[in-house]
ZANU-773195 format. One line per field, with one value per residue: residue number from 1; residue in three letters; x, y, z of N, C-alpha, C in turn. Coordinates in pm, 1 decimal. Example, Ala and Ser with C-alpha at 12.3 -4.5 7.8 and 13.67 -1.06 7.14 Angstrom:
nr: (1; 2) .
rest: (ALA; SER) .
n_x: (1319.0; 1285.0) .
n_y: (-569.0; -225.0) .
n_z: (780.0; 708.0) .
ca_x: (1230.0; 1367.0) .
ca_y: (-450.0; -106.0) .
ca_z: (780.0; 714.0) .
c_x: (1320.0; 1290.0) .
c_y: (-330.0; 3.0) .
c_z: (780.0; 787.0) .
// end
This chain:
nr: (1; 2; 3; 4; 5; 6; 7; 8; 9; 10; 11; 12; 13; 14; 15; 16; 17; 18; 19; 20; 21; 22; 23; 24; 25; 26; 27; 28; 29; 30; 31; 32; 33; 34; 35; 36; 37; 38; 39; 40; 41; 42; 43; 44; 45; 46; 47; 48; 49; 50; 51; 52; 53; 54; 55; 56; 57; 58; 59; 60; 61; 62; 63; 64; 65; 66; 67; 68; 69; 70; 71; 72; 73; 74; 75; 76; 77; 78; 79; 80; 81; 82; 83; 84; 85; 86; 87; 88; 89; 90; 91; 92; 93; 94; 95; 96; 97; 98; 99; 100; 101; 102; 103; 104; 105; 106; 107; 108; 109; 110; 111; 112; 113; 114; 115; 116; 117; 118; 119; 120; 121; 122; 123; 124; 125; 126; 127; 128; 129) .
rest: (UNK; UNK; UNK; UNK; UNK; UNK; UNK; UNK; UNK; UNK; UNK; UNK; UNK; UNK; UNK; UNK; UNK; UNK; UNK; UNK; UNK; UNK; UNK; UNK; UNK; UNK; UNK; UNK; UNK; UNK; UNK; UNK; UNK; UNK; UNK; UNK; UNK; UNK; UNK; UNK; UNK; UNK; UNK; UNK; UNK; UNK; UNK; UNK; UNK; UNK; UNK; UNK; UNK; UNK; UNK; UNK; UNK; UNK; UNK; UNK; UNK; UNK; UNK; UNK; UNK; UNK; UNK; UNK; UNK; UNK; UNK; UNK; UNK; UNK; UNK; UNK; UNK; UNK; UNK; UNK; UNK; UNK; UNK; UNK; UNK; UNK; UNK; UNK; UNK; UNK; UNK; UNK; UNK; UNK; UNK; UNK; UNK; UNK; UNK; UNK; UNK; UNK; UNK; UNK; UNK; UNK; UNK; UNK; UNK; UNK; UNK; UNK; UNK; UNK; UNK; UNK; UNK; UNK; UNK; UNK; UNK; UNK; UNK; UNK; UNK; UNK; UNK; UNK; UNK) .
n_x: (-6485.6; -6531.5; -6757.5; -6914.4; -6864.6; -7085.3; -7043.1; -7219.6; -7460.4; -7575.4; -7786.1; -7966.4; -8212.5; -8517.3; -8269.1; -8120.0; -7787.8; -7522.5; -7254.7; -6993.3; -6717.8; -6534.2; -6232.4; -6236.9; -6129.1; -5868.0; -5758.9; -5777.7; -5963.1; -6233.1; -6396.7; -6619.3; -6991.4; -7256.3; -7473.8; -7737.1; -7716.9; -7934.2; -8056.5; -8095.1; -7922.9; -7617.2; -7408.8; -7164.6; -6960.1; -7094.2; -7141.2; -6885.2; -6753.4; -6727.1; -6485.9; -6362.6; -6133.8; -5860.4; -5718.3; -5451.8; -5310.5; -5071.6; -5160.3; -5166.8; -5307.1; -5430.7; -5597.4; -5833.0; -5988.7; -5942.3; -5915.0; -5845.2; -5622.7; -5461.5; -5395.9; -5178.7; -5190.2; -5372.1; -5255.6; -5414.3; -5728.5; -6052.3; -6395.1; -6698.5; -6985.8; -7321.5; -7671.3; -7984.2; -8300.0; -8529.4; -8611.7; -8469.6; -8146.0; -7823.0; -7515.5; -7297.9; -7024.6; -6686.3; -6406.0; -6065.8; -5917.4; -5675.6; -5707.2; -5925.8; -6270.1; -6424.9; -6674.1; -7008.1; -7164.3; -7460.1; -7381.0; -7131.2; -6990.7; -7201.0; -7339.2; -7392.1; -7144.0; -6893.5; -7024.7; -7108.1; -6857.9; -6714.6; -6909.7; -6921.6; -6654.2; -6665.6; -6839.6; -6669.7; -6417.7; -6546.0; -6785.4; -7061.5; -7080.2) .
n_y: (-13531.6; -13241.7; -12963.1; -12644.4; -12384.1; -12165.5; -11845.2; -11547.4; -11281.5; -11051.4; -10812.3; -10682.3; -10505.6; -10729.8; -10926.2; -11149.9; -11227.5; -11430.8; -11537.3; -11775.2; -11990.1; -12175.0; -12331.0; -12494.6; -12824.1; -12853.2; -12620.1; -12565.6; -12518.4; -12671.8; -12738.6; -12833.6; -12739.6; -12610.4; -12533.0; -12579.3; -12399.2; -12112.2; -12081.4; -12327.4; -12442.4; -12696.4; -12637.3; -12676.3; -12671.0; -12444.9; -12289.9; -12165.9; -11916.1; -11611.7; -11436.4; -11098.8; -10905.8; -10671.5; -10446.9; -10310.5; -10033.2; -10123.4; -10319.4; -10546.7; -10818.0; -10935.3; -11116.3; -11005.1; -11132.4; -11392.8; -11751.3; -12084.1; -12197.8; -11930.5; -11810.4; -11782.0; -12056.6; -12004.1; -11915.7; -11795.5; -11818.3; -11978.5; -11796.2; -11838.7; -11662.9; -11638.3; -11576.7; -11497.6; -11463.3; -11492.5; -11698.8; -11956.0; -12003.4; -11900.1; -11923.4; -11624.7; -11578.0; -11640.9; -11638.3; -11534.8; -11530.1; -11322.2; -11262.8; -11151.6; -11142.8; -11425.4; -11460.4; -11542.7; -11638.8; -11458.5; -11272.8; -11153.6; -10839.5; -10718.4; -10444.2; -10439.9; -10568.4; -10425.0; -10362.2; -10554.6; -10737.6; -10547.2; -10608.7; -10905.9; -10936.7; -10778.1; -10914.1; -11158.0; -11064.9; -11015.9; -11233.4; -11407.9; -11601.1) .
n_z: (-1176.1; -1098.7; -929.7; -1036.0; -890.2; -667.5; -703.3; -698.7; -756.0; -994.9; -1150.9; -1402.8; -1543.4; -1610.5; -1619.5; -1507.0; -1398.4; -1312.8; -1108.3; -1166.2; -1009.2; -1211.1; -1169.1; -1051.6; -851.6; -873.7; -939.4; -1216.1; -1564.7; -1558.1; -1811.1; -1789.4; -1821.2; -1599.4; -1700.2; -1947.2; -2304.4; -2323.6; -2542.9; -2685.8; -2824.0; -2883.8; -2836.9; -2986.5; -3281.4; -3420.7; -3182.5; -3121.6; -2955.4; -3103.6; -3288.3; -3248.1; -3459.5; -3510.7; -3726.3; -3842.5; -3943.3; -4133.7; -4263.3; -4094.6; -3922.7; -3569.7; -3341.8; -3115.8; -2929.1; -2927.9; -2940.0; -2792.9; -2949.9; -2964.8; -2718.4; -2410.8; -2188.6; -1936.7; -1620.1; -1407.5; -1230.9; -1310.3; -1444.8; -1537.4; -1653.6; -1639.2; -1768.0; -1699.1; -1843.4; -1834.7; -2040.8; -1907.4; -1807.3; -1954.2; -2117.9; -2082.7; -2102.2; -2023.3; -1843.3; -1677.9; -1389.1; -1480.1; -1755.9; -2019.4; -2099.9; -2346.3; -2486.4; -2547.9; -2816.4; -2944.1; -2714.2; -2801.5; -2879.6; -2750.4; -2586.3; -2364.5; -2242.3; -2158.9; -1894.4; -1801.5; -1758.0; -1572.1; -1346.1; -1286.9; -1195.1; -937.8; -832.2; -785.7; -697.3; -390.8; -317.7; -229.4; -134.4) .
ca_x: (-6554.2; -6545.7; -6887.9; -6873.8; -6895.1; -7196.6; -6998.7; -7292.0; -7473.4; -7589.9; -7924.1; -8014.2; -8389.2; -8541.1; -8182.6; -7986.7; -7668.0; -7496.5; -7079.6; -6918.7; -6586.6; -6542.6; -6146.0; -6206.8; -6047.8; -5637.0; -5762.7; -5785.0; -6072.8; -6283.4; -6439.7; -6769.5; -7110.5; -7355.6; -7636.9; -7730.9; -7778.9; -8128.7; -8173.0; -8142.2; -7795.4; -7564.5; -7269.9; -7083.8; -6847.9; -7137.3; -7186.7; -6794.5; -6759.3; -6714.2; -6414.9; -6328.5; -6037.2; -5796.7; -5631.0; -5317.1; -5209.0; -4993.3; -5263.7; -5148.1; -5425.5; -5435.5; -5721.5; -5871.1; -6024.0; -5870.2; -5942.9; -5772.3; -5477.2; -5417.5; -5358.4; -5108.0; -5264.0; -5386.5; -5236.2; -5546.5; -5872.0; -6162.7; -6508.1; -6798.8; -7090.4; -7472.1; -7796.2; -8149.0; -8377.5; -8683.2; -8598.3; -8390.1; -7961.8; -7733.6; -7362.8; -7281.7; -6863.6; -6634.5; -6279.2; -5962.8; -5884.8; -5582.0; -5745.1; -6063.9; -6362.3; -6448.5; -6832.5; -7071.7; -7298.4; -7501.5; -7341.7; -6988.9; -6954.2; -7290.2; -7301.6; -7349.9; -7025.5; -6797.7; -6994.9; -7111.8; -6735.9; -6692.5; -6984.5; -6870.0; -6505.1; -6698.4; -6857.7; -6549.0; -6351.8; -6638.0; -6851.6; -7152.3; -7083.0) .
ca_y: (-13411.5; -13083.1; -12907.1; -12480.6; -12260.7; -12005.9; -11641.2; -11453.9; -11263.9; -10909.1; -10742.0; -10533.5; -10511.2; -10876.3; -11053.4; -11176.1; -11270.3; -11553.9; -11576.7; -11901.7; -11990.0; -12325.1; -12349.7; -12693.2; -12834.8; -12815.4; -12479.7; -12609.1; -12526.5; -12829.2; -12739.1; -12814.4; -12610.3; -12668.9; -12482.0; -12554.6; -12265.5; -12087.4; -12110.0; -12513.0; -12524.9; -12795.4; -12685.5; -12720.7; -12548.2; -12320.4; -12233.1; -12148.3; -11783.7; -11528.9; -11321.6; -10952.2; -10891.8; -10526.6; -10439.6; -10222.5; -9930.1; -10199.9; -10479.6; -10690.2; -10857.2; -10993.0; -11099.8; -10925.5; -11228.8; -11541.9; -11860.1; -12155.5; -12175.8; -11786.6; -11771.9; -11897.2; -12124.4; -11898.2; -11936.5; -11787.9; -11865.5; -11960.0; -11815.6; -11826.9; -11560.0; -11732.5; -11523.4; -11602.1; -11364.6; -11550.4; -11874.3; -12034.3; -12003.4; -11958.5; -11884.8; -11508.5; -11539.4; -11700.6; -11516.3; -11576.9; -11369.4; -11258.4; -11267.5; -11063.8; -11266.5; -11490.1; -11428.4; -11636.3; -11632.3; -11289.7; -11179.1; -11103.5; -10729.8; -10678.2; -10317.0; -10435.4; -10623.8; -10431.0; -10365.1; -10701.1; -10786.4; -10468.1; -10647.0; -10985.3; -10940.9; -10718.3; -11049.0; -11247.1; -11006.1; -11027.2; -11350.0; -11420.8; -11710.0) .
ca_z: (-1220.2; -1014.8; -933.8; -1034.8; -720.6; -722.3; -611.4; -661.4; -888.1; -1005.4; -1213.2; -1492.2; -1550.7; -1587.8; -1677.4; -1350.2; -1419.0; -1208.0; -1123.8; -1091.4; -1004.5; -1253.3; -1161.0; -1007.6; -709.6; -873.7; -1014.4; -1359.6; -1585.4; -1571.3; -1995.0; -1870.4; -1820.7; -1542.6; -1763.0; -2109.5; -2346.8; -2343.5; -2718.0; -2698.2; -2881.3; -2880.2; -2747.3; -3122.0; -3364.0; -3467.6; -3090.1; -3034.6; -2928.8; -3261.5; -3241.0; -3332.5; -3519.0; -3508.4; -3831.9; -3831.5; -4066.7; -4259.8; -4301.9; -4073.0; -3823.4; -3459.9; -3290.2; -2981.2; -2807.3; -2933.8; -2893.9; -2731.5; -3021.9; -2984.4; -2612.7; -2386.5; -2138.2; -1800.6; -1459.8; -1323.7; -1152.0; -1435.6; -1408.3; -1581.0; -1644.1; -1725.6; -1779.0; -1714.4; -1856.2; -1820.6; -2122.2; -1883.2; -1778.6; -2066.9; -2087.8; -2188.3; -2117.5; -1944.4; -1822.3; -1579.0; -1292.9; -1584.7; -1876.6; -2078.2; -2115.7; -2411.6; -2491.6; -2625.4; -2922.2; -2937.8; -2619.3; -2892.3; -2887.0; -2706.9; -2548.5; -2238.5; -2261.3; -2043.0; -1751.8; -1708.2; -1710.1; -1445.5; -1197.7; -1270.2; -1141.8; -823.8; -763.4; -799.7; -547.4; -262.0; -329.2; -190.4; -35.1) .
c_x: (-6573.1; -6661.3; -6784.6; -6923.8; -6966.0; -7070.0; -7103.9; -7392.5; -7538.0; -7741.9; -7940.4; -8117.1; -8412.9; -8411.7; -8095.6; -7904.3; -7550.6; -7302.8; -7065.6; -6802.1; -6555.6; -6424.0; -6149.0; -6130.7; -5902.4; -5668.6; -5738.4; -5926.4; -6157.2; -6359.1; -6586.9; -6887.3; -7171.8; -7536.0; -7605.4; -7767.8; -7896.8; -8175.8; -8157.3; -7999.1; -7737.2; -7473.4; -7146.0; -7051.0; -6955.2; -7181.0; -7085.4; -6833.3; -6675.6; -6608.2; -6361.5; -6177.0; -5961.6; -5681.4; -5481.1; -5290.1; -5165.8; -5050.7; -5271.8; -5266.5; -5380.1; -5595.0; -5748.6; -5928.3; -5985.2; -5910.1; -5811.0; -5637.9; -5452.7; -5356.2; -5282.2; -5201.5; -5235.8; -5359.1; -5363.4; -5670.9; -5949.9; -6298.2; -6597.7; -6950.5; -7212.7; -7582.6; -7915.2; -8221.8; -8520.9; -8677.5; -8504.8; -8247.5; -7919.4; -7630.7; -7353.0; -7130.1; -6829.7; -6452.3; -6211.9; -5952.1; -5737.4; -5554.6; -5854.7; -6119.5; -6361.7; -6603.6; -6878.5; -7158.7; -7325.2; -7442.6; -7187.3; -7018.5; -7105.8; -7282.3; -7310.8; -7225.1; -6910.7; -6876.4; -7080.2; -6979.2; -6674.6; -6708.6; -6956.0; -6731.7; -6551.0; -6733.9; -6761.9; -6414.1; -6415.2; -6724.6; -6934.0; -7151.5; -7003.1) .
c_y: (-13320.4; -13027.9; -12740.7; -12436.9; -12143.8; -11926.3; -11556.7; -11406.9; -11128.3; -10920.4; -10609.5; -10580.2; -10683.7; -10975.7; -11035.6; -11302.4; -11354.2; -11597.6; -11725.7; -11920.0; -12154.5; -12370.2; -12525.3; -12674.0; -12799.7; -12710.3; -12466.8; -12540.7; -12666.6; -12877.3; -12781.4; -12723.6; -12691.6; -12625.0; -12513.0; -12448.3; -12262.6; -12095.8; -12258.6; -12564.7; -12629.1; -12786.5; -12663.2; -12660.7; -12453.7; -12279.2; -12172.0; -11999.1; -11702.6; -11467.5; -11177.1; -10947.1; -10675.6; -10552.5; -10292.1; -10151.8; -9973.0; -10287.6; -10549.1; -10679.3; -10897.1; -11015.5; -11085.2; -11021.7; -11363.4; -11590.9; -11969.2; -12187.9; -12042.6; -11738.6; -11869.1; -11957.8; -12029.7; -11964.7; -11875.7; -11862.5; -11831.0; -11881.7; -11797.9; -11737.2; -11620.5; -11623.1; -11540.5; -11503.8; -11386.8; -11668.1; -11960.5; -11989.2; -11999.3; -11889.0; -11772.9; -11470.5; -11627.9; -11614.3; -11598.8; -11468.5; -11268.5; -11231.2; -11208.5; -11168.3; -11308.7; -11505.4; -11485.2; -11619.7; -11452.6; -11198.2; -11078.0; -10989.3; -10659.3; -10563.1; -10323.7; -10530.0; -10583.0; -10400.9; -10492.3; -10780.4; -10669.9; -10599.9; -10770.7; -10998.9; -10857.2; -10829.7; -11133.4; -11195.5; -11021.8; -11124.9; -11359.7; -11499.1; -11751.6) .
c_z: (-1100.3; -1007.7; -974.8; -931.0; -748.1; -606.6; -587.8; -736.9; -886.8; -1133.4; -1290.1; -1550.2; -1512.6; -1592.7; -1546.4; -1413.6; -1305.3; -1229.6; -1086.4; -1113.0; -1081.7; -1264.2; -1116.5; -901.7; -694.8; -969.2; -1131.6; -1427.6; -1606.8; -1729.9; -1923.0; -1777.1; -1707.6; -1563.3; -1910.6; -2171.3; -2340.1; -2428.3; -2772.5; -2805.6; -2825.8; -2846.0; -2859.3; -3116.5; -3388.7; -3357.6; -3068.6; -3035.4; -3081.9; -3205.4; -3315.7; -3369.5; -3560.8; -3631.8; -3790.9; -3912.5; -4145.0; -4294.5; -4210.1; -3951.6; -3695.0; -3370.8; -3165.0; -2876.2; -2850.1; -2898.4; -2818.1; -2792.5; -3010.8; -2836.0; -2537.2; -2243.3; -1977.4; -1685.2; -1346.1; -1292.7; -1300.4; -1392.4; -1528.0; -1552.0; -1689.8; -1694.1; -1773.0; -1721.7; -1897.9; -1937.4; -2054.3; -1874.0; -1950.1; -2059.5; -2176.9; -2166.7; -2012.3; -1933.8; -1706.6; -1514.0; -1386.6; -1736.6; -1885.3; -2121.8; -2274.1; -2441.5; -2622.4; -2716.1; -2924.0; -2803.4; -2664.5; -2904.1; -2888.9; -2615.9; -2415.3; -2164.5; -2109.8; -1930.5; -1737.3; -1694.7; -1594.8; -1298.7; -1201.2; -1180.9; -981.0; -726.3; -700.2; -652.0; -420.3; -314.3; -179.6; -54.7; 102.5) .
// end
């Protein structure tokens, strides 16, 4: 088992937001968390991340953030985004240095969406550590 690497982390009002690099040592994702969610879930199928879906002029569908059958498997660096806004750490996305994040629970097409994937990746370029 691989530990996740704190990078850094950034602030908007009370909620500080925390990068980690969870590639692992052979730059794999390692699948697991080093925070449990803040609202005491389990981790399950009714925790996976929701995804938005883009229709087309002719019907046909594709979906905008896919899951693990929809994408092909990333040659990039993993990281993970967690929140603590006073109940404790909980995971609000996770992304590849070549891929758009994957967002968790209520954080799915939350308005502050893209620029905590801006200051995340700011982190990720200059790290803390």
């Amino acid at each position: 088992m691989s530990q996740d690497v704190y990078l850094g982390e950034f602030r908007r009002g009370p909620a500080i937001f925390t990068v980690f690099d969870t590639s692992g040592a052979d730059g794999g994702h390692t699948g697991e968390s080093t925070s449990a969610p803040a609202d005491g879930s389990t981790g399950g199928p009714a925790d996976e991340p929701v995804g938005f879906t883009e229709r087309s002029a002719d019907g046909s569908a594709r979906s905008l953030t896919g899951g693990p059958s929809d994408r092909p498997a990333s040659t990039g660096r993993r990281f993970r985004v967690d929140c603590s806004d006073g109940n404790g750490p909980g995971e609000v996305c996770t992304f590849t240095s070549d891929e758009s994040p994957t967002w968790r629970g209520a954080w799915n097409g939350d308005e502050w969406c893209v620029w905590i994937e801006a200051e995340a990746r700011k982190v990720v370029k200059q790290p803390e550590r």
